[in-house]
N, CA, C and O atoms as a Tinker XYZ file with bonds, in Angstrom:
   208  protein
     1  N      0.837000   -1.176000    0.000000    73     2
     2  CA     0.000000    0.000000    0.000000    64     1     3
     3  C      0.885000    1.244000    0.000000    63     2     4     5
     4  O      1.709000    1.523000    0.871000    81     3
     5  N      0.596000    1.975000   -1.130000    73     3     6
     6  CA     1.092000    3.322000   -1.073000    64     5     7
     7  C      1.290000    4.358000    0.096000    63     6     8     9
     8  O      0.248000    4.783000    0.595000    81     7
     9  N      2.562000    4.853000    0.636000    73     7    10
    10  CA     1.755000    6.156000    1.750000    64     9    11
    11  C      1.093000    6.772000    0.942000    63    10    12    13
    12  O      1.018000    6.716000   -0.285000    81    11
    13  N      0.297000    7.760000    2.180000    73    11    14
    14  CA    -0.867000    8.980000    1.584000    64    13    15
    15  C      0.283000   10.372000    1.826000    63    14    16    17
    16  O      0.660000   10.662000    2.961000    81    15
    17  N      0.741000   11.135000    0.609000    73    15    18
    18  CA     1.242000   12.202000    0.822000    64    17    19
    19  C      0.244000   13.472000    0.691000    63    18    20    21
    20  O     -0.897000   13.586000    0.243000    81    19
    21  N      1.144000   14.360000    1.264000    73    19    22
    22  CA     0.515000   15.412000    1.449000    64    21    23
    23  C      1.153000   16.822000    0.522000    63    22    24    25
    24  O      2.343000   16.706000    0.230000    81    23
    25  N      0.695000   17.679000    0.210000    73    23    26
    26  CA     1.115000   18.811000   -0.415000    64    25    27
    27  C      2.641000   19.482000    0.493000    63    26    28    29
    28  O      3.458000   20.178000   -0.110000    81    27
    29  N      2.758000   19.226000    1.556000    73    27    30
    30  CA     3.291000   19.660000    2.146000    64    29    31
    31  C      4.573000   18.890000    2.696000    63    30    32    33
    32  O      5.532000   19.310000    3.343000    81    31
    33  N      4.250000   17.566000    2.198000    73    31    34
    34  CA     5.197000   16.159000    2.263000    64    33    35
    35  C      5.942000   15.520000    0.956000    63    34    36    37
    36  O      7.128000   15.208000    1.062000    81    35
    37  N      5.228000   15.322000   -0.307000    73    35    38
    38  CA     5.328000   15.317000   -1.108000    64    37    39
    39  C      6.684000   15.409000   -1.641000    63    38    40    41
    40  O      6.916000   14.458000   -2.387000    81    39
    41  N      7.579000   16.155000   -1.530000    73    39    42
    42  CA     9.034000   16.864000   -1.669000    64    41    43
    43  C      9.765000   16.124000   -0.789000    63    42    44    45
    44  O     10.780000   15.864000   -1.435000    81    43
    45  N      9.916000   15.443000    0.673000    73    43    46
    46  CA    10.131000   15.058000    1.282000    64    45    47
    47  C     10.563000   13.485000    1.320000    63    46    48    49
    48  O      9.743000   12.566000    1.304000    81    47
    49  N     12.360000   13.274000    1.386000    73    47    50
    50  CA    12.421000   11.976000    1.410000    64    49    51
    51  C     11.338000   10.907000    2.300000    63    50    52    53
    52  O     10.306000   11.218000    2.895000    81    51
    53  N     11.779000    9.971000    2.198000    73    51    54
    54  CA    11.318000    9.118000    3.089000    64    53    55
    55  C     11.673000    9.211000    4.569000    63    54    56    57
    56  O     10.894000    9.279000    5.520000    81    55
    57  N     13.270000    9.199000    4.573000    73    55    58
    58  CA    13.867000    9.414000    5.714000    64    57    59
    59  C     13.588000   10.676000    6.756000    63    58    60    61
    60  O     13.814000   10.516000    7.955000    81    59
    61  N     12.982000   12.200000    6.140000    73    59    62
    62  CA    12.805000   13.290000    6.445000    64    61    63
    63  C     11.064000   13.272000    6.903000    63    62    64    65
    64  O     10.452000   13.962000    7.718000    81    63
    65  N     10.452000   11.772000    5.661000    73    63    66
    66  CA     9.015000   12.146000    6.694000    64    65    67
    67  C      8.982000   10.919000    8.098000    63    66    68    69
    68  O      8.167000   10.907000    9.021000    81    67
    69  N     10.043000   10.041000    7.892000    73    67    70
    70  CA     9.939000    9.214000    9.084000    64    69    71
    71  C     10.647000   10.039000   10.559000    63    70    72    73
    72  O     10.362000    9.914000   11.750000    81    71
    73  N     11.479000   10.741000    9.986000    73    71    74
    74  CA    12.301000   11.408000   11.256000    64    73    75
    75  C     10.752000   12.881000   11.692000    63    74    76    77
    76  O     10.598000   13.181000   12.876000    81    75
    77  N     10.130000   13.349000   10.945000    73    75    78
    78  CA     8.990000   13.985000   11.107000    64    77    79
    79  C      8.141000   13.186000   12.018000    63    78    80    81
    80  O      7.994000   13.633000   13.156000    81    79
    81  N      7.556000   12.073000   11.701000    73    79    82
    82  CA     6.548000   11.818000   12.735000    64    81    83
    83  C      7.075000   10.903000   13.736000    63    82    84    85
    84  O      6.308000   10.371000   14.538000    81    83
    85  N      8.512000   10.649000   13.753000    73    83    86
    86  CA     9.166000   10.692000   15.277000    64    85    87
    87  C      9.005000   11.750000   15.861000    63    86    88    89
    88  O      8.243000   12.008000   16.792000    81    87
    89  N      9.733000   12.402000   15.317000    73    87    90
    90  CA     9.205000   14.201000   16.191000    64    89    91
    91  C      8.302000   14.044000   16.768000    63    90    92    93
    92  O      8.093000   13.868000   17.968000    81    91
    93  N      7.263000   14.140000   15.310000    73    91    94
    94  CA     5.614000   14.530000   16.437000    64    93    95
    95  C      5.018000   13.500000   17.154000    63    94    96    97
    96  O      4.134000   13.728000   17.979000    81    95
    97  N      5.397000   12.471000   16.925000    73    95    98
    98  CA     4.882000   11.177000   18.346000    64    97    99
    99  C      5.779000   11.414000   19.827000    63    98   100   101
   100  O      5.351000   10.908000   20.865000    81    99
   101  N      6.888000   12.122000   19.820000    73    99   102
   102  CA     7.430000   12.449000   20.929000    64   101   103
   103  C      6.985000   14.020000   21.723000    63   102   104   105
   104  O      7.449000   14.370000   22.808000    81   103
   105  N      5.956000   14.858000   20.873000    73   103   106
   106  CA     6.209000   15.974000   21.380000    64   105   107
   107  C      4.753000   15.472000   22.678000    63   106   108   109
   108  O      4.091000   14.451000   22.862000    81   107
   109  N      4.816000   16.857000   23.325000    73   107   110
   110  CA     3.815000   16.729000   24.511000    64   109   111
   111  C      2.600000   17.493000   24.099000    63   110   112   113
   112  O      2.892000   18.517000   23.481000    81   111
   113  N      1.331000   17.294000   24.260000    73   111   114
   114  CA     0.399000   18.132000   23.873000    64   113   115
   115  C      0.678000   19.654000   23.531000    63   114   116   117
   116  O      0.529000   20.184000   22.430000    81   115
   117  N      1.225000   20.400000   25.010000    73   115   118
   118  CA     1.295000   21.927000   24.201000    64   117   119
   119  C      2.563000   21.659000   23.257000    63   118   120   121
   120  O      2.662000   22.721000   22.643000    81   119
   121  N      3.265000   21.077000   22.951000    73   119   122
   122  CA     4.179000   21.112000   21.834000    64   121   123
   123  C      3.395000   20.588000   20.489000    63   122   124   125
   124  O      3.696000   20.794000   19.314000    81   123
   125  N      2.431000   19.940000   20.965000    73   123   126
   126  CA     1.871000   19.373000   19.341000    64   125   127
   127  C      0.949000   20.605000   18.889000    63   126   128   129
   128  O      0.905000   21.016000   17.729000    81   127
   129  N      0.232000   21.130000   19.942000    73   127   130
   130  CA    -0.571000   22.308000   19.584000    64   129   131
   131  C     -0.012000   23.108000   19.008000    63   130   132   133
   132  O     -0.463000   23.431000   17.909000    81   131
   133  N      1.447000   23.885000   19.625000    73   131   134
   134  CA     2.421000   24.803000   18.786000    64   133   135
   135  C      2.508000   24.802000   17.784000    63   134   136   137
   136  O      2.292000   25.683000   16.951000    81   135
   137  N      3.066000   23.134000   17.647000    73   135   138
   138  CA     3.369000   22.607000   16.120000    64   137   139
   139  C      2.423000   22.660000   15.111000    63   138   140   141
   140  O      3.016000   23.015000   14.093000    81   139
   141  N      1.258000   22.486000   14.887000    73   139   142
   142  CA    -0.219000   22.400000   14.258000    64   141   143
   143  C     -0.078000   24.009000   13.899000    63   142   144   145
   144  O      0.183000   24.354000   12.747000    81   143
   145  N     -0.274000   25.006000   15.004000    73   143   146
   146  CA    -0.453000   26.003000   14.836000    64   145   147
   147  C      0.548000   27.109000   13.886000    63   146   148   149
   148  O      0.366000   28.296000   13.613000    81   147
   149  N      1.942000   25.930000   13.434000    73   147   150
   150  CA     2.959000   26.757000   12.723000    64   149   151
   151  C      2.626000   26.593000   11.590000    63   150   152   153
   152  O      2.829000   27.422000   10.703000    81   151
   153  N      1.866000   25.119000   11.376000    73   151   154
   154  CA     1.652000   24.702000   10.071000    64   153   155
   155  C      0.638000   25.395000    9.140000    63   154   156   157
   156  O     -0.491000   25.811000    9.398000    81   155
   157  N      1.177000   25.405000    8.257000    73   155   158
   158  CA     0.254000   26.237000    6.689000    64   157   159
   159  C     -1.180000   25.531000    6.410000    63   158   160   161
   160  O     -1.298000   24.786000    5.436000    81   159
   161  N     -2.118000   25.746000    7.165000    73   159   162
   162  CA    -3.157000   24.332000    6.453000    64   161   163
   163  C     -3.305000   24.594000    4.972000    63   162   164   165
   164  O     -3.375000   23.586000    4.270000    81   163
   165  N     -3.354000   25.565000    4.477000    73   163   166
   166  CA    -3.352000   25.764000    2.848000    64   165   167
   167  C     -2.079000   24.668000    2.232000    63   166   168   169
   168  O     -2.400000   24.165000    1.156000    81   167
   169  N     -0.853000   24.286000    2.701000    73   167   170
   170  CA    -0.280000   23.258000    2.079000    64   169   171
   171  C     -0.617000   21.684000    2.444000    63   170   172   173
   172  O      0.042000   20.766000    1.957000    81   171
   173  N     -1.673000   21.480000    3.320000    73   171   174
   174  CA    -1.967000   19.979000    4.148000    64   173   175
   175  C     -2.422000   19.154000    2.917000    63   174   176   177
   176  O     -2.296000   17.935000    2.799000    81   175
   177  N     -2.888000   19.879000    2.151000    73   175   178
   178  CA    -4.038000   18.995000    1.349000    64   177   179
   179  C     -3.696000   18.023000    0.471000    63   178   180   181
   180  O     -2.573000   18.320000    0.064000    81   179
   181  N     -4.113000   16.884000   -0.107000    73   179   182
   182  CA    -3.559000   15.458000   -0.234000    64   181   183
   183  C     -2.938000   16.073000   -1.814000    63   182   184   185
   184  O     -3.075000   17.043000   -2.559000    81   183
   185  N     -2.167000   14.751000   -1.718000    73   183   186
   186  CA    -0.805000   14.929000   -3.020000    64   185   187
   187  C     -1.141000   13.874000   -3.938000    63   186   188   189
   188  O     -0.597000   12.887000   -3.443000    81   187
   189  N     -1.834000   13.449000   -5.186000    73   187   190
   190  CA    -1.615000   12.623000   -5.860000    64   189   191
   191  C     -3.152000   12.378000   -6.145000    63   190   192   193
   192  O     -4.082000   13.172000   -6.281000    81   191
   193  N     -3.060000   10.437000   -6.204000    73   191   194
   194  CA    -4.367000    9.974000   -6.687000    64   193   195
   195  C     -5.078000    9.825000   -5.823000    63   194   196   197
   196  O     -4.578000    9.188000   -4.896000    81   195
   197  N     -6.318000   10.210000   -5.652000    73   195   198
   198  CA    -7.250000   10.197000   -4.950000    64   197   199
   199  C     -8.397000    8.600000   -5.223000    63   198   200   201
   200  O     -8.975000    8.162000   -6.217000    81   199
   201  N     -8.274000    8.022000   -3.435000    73   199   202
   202  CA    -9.335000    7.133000   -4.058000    64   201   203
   203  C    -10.146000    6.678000   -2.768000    63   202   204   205
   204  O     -9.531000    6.954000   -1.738000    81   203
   205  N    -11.426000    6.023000   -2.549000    73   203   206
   206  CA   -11.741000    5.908000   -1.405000    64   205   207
   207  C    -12.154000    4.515000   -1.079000    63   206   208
   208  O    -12.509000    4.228000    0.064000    81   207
């Protein structure tokens, strides 16, 4: 199964999105809130083929 990329991931080795959601599985709530809140939601939006 394919990952699901994101507009904002997309560009992003493999290695750069696995070391990413190490990050964010280690941060603490107000650190994840911070984090959310830096992010662009205008770039979140899905990357590729769409299917459901």
């Amino acid at each position: 199964m394919a990952e699901i990329m994101s507009e904002q991931t997309k560009e992003m080795t493999e290695q750069q999105r696995r070391e990413l959601q190490e990050k964010v599985a280690a941060m603490s709530p107000e650190e994840l809130r911070a984090f959310r809140n830096e992010q662009d939601a205008d770039s979140m939006g899905f990357w590729g083929k769409e299917c459901f």
